[in-house]
MARKOL-107168 format. One line per 8 residues: number of its first residue (from 1); their letters; for each residue x, y, z of N, C-alpha, C, CB. Coordinates in steps of 0.1 Angstrom, whole numbers, always signed. Each point is the difference from the previous one (the first is absolute). Glycine has a CB too. Layout:
N
NUM	A	X/Y/Z/X/Y/Z/X/Y/Z/X/Y/Z; ...
This chain:
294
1	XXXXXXXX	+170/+47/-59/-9/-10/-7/+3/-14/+4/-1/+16/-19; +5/-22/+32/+1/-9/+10/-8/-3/+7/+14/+5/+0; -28/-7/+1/-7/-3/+12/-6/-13/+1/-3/+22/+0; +15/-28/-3/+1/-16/+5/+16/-5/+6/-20/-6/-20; +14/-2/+26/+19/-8/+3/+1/-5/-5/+6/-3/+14; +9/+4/-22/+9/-6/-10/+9/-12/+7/+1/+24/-15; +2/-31/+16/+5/-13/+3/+10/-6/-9/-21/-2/+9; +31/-1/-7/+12/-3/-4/+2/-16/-4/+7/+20/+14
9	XXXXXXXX	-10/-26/-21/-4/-15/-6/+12/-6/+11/-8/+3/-32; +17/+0/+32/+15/-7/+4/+0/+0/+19/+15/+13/-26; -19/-2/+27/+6/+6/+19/-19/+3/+4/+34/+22/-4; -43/-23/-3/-11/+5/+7/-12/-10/+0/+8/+21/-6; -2/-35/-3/-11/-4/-3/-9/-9/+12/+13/+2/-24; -8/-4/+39/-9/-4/+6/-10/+11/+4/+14/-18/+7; -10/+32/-6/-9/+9/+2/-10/+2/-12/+17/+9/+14; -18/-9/-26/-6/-1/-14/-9/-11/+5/+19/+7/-19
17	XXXXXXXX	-16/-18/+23/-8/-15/+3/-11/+4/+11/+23/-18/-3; -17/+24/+16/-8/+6/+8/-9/+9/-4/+14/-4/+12; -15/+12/-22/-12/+11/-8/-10/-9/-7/+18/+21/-7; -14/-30/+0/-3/-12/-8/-15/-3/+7/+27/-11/-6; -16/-1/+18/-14/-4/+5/-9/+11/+11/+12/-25/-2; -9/+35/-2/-6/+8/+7/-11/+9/-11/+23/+0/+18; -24/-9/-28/-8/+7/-12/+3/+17/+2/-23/-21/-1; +39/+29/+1/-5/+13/-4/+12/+5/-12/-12/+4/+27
25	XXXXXXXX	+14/+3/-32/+5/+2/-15/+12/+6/+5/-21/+4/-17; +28/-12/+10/+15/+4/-1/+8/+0/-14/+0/-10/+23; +14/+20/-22/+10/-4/-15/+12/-11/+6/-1/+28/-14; +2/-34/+5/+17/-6/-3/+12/+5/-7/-13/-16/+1; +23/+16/+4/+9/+2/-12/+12/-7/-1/-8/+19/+0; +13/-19/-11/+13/-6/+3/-2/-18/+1/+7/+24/+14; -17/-30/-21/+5/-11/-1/+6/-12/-12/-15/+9/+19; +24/-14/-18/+7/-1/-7/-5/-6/-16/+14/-1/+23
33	XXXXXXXX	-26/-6/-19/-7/-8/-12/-9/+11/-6/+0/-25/+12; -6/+36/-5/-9/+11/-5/+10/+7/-14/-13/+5/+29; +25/-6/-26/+16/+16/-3/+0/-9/-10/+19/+14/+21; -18/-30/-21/+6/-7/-16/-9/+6/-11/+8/-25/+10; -25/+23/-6/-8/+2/-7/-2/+11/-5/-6/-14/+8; +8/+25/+0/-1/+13/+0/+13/+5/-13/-12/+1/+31; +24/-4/-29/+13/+3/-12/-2/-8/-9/+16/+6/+13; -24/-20/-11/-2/-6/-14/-10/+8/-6/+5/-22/+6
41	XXXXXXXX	-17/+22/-1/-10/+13/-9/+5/+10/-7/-14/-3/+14; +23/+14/-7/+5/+12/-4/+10/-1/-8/-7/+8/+16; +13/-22/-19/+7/+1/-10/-3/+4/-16/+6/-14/+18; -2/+21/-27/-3/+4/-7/-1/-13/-12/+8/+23/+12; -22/-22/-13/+0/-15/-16/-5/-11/+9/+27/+4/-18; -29/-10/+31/-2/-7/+5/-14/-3/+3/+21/+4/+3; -29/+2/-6/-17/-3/+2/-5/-3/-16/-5/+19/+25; +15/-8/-34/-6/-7/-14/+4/-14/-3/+0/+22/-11
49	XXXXXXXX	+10/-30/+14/+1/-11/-3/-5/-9/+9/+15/+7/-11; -19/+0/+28/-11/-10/+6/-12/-1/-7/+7/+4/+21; -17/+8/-22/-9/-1/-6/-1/-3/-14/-4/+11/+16; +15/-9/-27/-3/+3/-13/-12/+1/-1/+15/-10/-7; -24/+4/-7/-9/+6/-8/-15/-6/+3/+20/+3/-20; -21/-8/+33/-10/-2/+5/-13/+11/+8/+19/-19/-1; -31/+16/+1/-9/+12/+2/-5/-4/+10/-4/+8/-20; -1/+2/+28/-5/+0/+16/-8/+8/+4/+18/-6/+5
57	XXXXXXXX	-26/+3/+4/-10/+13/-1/+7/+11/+5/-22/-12/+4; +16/+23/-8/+1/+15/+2/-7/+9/+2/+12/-5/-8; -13/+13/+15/-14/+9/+8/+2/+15/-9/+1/-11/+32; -12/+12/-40/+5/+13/-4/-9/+10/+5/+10/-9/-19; -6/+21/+24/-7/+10/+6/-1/+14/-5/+4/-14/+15; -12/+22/-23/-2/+11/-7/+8/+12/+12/-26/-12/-15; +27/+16/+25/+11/+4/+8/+8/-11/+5/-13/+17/+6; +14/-11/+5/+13/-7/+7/-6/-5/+16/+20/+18/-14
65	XXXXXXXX	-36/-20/+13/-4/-3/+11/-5/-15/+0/-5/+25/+2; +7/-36/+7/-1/-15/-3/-10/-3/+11/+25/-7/-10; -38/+1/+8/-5/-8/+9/-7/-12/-2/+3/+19/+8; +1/-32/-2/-9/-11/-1/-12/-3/-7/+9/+3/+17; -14/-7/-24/-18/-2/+2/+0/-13/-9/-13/+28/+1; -1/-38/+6/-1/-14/-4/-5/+5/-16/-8/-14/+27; +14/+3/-32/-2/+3/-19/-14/-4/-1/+26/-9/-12; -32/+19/+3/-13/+2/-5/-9/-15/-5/+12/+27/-8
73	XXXXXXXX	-1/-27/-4/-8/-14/-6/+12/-13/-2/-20/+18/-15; +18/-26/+12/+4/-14/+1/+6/+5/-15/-17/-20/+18; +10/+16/-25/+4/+6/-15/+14/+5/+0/-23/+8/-6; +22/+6/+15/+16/+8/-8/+8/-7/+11/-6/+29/-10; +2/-31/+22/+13/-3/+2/+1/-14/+12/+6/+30/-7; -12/-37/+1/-1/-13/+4/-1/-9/+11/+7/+7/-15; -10/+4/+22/-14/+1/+18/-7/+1/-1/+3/+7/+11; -11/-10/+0/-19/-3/-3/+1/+11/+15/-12/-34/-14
81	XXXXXXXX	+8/+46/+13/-8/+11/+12/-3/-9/+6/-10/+20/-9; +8/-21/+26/-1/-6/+9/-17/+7/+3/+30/-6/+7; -41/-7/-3/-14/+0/-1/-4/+15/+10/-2/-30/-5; +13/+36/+14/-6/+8/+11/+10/+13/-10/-5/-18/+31; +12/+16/-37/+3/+17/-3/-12/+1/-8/+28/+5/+0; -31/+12/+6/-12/+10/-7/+11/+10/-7/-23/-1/+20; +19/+2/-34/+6/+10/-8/-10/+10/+3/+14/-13/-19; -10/+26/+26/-4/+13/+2/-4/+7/-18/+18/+2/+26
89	XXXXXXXX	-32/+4/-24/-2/+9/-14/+8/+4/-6/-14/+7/+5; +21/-6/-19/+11/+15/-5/+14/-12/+5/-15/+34/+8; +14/-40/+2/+14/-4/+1/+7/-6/-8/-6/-1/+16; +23/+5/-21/+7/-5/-10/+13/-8/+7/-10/+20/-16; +14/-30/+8/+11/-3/+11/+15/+11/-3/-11/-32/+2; +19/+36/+8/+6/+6/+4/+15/+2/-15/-14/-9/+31; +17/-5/-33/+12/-6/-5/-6/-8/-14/+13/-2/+27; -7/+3/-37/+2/-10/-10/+6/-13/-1/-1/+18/-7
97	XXXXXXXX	+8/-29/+1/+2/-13/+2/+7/+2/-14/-19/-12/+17; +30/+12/-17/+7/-9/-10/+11/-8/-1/-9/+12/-7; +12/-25/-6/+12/-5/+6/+11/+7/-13/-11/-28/+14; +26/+28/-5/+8/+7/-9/+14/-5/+8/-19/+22/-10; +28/-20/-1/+13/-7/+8/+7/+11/+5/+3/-21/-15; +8/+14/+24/+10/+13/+8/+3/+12/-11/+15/-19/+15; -8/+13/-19/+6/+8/-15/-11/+12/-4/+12/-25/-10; -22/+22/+8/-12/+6/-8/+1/+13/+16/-20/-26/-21
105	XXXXXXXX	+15/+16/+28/-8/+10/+15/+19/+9/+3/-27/-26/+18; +36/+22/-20/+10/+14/+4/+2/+6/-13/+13/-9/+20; -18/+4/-30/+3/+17/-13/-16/+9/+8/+11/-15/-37; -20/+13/+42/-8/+7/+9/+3/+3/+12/-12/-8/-10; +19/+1/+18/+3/+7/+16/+15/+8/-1/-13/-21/+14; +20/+18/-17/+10/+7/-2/+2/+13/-8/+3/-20/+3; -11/+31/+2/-2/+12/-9/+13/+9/+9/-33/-1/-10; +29/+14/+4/+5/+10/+10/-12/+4/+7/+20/+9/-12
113	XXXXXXXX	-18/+6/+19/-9/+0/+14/-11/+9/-9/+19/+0/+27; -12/+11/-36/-12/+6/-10/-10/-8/-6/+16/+14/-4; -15/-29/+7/-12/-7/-10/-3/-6/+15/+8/-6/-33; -6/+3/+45/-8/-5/+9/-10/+7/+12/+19/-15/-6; -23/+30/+3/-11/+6/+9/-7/-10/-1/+0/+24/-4; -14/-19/+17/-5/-11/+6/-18/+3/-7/+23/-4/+26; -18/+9/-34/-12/-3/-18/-1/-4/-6/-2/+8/-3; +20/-16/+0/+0/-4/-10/+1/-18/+2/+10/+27/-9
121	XXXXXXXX	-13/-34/-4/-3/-16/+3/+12/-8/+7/-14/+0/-21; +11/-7/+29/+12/-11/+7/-5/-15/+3/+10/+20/+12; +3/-27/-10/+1/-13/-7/+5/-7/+16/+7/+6/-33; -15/-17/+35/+6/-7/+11/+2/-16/-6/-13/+17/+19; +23/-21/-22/+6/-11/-6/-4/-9/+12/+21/+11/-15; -23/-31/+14/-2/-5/+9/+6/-12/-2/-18/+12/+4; +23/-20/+3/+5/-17/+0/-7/-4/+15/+29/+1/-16; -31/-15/+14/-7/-5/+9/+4/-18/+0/-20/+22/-5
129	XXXXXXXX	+24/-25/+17/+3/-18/-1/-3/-4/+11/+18/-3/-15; -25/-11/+14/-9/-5/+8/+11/-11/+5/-26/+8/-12; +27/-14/+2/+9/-16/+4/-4/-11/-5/+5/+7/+21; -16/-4/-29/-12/-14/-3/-1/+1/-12/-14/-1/+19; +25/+3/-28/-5/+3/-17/-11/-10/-9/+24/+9/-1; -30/-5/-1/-14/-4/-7/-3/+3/-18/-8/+6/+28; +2/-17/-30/+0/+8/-13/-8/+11/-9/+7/-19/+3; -20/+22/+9/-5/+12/+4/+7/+15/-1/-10/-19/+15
137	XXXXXXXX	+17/+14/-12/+12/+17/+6/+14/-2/-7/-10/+4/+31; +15/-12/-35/+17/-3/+2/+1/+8/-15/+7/-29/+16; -12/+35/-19/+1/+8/-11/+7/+14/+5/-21/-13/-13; +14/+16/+26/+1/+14/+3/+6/+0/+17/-24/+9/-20; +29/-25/+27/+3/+1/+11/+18/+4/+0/-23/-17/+7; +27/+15/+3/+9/+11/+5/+9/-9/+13/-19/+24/-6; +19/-39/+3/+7/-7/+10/+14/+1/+4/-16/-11/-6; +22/+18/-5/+15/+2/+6/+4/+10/+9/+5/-7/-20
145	XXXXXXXX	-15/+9/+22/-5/+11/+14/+8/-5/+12/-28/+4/-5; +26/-17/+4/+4/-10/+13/+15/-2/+1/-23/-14/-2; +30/+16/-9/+14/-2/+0/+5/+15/+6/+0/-19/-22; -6/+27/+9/+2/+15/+2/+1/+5/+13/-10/+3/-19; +1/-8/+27/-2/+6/+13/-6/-10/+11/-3/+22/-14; +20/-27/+15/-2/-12/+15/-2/+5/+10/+14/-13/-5; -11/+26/+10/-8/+5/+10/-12/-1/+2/+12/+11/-1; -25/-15/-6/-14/-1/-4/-7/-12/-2/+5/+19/-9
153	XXXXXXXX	+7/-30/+10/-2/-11/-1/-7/-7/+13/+18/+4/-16; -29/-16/+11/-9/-2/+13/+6/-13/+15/-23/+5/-24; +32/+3/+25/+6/-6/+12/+3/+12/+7/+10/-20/-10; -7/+11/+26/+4/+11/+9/+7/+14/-3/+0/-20/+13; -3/+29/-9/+3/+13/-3/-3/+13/+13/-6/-11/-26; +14/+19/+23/-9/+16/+7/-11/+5/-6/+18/+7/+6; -14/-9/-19/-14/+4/-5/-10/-7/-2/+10/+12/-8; -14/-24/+7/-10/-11/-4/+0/-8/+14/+4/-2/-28
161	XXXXXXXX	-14/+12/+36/-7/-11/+13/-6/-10/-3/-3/+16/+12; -6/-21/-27/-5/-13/-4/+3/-3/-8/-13/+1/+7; +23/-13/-10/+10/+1/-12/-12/-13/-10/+34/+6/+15; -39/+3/-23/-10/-8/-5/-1/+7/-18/-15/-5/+29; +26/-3/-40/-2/+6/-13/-9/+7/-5/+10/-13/-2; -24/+5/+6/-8/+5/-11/-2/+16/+7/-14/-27/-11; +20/+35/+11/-6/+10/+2/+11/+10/-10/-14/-7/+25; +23/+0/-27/+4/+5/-14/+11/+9/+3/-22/-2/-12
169	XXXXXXXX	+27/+10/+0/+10/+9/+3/-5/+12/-11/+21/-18/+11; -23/+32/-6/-6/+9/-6/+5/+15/-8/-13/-14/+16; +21/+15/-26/+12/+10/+0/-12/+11/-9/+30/-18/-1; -23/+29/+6/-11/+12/-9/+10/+11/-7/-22/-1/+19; +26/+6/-29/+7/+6/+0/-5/+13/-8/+15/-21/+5; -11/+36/+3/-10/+10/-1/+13/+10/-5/-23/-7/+19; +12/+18/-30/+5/+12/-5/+7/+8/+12/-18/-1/-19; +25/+11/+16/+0/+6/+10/-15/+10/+2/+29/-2/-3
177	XXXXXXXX	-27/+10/+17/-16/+1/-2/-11/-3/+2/+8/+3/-7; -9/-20/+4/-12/-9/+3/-4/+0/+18/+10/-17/-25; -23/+19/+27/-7/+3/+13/-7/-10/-5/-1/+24/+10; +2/-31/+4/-7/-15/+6/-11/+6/+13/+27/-18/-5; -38/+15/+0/-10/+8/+8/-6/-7/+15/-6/+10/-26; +9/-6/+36/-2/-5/+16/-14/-12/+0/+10/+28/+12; -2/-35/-6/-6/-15/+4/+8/-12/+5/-14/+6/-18; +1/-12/+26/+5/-13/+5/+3/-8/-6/-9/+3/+12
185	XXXXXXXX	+17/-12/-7/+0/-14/-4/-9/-13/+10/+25/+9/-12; -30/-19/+10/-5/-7/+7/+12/-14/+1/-26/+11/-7; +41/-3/+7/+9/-12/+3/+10/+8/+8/-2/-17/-22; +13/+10/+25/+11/+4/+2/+8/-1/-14/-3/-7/+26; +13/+17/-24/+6/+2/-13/+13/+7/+4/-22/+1/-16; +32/-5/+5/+17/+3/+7/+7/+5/-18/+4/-26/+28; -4/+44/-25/+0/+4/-18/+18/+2/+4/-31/+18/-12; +37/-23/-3/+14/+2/+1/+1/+9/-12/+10/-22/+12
193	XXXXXXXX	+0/+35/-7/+2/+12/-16/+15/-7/-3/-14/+31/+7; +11/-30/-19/+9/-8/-12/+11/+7/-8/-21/-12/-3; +12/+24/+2/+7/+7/-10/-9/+17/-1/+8/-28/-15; -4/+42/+19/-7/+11/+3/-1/+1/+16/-14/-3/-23; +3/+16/+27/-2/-2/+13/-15/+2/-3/+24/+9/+14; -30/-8/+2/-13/-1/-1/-7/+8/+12/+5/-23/-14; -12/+26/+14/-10/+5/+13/-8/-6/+3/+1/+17/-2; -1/-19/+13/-14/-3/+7/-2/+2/+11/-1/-13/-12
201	XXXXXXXX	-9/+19/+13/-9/+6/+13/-11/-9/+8/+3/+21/-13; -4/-25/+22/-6/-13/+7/-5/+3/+7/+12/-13/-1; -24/+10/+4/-10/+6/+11/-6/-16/+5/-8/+29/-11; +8/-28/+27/-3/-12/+7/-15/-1/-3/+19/+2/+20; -24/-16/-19/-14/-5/+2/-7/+10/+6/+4/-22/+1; -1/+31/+9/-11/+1/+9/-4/+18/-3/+10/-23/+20; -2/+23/-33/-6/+16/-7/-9/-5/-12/+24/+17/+4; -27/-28/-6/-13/-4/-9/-9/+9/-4/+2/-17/+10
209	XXXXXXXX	-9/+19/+5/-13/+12/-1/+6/+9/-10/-11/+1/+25; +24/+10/-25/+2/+9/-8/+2/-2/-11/+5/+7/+15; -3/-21/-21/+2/+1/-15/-10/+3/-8/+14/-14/+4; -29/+13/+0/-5/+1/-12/-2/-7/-14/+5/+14/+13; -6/-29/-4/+6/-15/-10/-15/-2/-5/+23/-14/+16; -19/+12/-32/-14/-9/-7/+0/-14/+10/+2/+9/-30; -17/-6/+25/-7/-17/+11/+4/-7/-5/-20/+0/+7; +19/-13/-2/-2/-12/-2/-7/-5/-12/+1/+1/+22
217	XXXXXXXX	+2/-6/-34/-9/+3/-11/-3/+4/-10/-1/-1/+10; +11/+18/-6/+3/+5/-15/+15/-1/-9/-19/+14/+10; +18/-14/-21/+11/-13/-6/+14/+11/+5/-15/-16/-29; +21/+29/+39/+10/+2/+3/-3/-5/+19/+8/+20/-25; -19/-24/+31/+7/-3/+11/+9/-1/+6/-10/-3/-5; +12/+4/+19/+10/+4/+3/+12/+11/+0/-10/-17/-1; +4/+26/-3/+11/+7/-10/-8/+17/+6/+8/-22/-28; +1/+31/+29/-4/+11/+5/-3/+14/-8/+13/-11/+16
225	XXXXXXXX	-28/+18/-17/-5/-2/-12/+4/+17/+3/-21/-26/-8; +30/+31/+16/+12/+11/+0/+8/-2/-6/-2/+4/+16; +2/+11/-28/+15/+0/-5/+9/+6/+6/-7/-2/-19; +21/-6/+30/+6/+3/+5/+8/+12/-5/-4/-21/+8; +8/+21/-23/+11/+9/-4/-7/+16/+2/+13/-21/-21; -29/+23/+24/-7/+8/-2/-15/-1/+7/+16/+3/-20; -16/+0/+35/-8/-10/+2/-15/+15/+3/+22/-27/+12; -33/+21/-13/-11/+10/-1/-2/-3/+11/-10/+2/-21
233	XXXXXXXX	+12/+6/+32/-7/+0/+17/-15/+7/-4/+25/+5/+19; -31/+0/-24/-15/+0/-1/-7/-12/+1/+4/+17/-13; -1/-24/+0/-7/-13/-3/+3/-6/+10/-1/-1/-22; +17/-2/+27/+0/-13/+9/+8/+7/+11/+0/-22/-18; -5/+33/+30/+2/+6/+11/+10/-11/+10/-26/+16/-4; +19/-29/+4/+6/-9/+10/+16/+0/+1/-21/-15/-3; +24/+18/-12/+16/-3/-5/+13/+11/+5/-13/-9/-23; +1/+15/+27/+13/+12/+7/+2/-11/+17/-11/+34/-14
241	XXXXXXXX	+8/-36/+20/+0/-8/+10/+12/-11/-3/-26/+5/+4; +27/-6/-12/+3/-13/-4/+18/+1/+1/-25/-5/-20; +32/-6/+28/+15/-1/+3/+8/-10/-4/-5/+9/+16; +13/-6/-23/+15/-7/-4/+7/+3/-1/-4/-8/-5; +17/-1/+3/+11/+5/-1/+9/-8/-14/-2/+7/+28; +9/-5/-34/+9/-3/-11/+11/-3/-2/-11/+10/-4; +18/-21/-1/+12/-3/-6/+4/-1/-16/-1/-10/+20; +11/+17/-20/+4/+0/-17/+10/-11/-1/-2/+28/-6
249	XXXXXXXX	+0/-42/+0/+2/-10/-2/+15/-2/-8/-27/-2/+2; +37/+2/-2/+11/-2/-8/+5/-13/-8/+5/+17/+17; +0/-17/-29/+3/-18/-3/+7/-7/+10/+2/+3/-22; -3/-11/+21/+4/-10/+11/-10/-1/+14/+26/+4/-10; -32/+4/+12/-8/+0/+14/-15/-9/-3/+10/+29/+8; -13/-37/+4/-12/-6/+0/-9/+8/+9/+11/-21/-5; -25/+21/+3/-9/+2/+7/-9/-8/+3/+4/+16/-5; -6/-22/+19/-9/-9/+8/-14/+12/+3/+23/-20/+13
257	XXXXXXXX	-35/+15/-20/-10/+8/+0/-15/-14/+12/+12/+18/-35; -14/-17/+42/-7/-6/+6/-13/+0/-3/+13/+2/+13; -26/-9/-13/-9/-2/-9/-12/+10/+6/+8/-26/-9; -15/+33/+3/-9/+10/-1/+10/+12/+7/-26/-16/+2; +37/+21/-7/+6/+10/-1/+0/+12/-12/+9/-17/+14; -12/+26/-12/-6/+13/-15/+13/+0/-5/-19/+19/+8; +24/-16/-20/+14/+4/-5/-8/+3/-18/+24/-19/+22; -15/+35/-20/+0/+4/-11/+11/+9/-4/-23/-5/+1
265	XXXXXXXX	+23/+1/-20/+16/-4/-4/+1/+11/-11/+2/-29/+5; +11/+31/-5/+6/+11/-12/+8/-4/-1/-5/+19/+1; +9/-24/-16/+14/-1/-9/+6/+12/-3/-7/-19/-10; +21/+19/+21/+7/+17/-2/+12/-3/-11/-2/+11/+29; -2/-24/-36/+12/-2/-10/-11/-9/-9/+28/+0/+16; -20/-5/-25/-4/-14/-9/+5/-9/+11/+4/+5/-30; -12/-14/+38/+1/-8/+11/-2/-16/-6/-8/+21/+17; +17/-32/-11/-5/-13/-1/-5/-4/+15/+18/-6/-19
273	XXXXXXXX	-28/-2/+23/-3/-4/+13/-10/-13/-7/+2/+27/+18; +2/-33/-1/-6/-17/-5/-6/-1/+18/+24/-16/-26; -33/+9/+23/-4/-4/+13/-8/-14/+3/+0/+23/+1; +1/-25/+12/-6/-15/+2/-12/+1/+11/+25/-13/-6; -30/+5/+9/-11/+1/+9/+3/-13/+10/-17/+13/-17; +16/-16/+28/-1/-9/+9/-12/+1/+9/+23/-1/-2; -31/-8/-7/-8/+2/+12/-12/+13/+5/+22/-14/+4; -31/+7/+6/-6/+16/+7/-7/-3/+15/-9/+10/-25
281	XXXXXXXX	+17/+2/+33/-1/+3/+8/-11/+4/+6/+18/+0/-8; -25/+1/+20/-10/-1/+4/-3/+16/+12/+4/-31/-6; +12/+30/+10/+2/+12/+8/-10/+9/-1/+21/-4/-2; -23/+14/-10/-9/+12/+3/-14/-2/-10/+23/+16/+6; -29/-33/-6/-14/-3/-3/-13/+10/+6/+12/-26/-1; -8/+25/+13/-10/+7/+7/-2/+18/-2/+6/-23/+17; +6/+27/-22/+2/+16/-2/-6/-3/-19/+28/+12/+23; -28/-17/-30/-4/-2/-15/-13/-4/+3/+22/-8/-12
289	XXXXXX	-29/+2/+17/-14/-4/+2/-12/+7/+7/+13/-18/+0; -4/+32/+9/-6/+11/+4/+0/+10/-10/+5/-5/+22; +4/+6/-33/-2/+5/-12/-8/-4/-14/+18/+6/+12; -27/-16/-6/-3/-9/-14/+3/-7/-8/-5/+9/+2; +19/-16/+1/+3/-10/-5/+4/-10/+3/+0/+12/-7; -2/-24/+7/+2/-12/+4/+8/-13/-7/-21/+10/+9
């Protein structure tokens, strides 16, 4: 469950740099500022007194299946649908929205395994910090992100080829169980596991055709409208075609994910992961634009 090079923060890191600017995906391990963060998290008692009794959004999902979709109405959840998404007939969005604090969201993730089959409801906890607290958001932002995790900080880095804040710092923290359903990103992005392990299976730009990706438009765009954990080759034949390979993610390890790269995710534990974005890459525009997307 290796099918990336792992890279040694300490002894590897001009080789890691060389993948980098080579936009192709690699792990890290072993670096020293990742490990503080990583034993501070897993310390026992130490995230309830970071977070205390503060609420944050949280994705709730009637299984254990998660995917994306632009919020319906402005009303619930305080986005306005973008003028080109077409909501499809019957269509429901995927995920619920609520805010709830750490505390609350682990008397829910923290079950045994008899209450987490992948029928039963799951909870994807969220923190989010930008750097720009406002009085808009500073109710529900998440800036100590930036202390928490100097690795992610918008200065030179391995992981942040454009060291530019506002793109924030993005932590998700999932049931065990929780499936993150295959899709692009339109950035570069560098995910560090915190706390749990994780899967993910990565398929290069240029297996597009085989995903079977909603258009452009409809509110999960981007997003592969195959359920990997079970996938129907009837309906979507192309998917058997379709190649990648996979790494199961350990705490302390970073993943450099290059922009319009597929990766889809399984929490094989109660997992912490935080990620940043730098930027986007241009490299495989032309393989995304033969697939319809631009």
């Amino acid at each position: 469950h290796q099918g990336l090079c792992v890279f040694d923060y300490r002894s590897d890191y001009d080789k890691a740099m060389t993948y980098r600017n080579a936009e192709l995906p690699f792990v890290v391990e072993n670096d020293p500022s990742v490990a503080k963060t990583t034993e501070r998290w897993n310390t026992p008692g130490y995230m309830e007194r970071l977070l205390g009794d503060a609420e944050h959004r949280t994705e709730y999902s009637e299984n254990n299946f998660f995917m994306y979709a632009t919020p319906v109405s402005k009303k619930k959840h305080g986005r306005m649908r973008s003028k080109h998404t077409k909501v499809p007939e019957g269509w429901k969005e995927p995920t619920a929205m609520r805010y709830m604090s750490y505390k609350s969201w682990m008397e829910k993730a923290n079950v045994t395994d008899e209450d987490l089959g992948p029928d039963k409801p799951h909870w994807y906890f969220r923190l989010f910090g930008d750097g720009v607290v406002t009085e808009k958001h500073e109710k529900h932002s998440s800036d100590y992100l930036f202390d928490e995790l100097p690795f992610f900080q918008p200065k030179h880095s391995l992981y942040l080829v454009e060291q530019d804040g506002r793109w924030g710092i993005n932590c998700r923290f999932g049931m065990k169980g929780v499936v993150a359903a295959s899709h692009f990103d339109g950035s570069r992005n560098a995910i560090a596991v915190l706390g749990g392990s994780r899967r993910y299976i990565l398929a290069h730009p240029d297996q597009c055709e085989h995903m079977h990706l909603y258009p452009m438009g409809h509110p999960s765009g981007r997003h592969s409208a195959v359920d990997w954990s079970k996938p129907d080759l009837e309906a979507f034949p192309k998917f058997a075609q379709a190649k990648a390979n996979e790494v199961v993610m350990q705490p302390g390890q970073v993943l450099y994910l290059p922009t319009d790269w597929f990766h889809f995710i399984v929490s094989l534990e109660l997992t912490f992961q935080c990620n940043s974005r730098s930027g986007v890459g241009d490299e495989y525009k032309e393989l995304m634009q033969q697939c319809g997307f631009v």
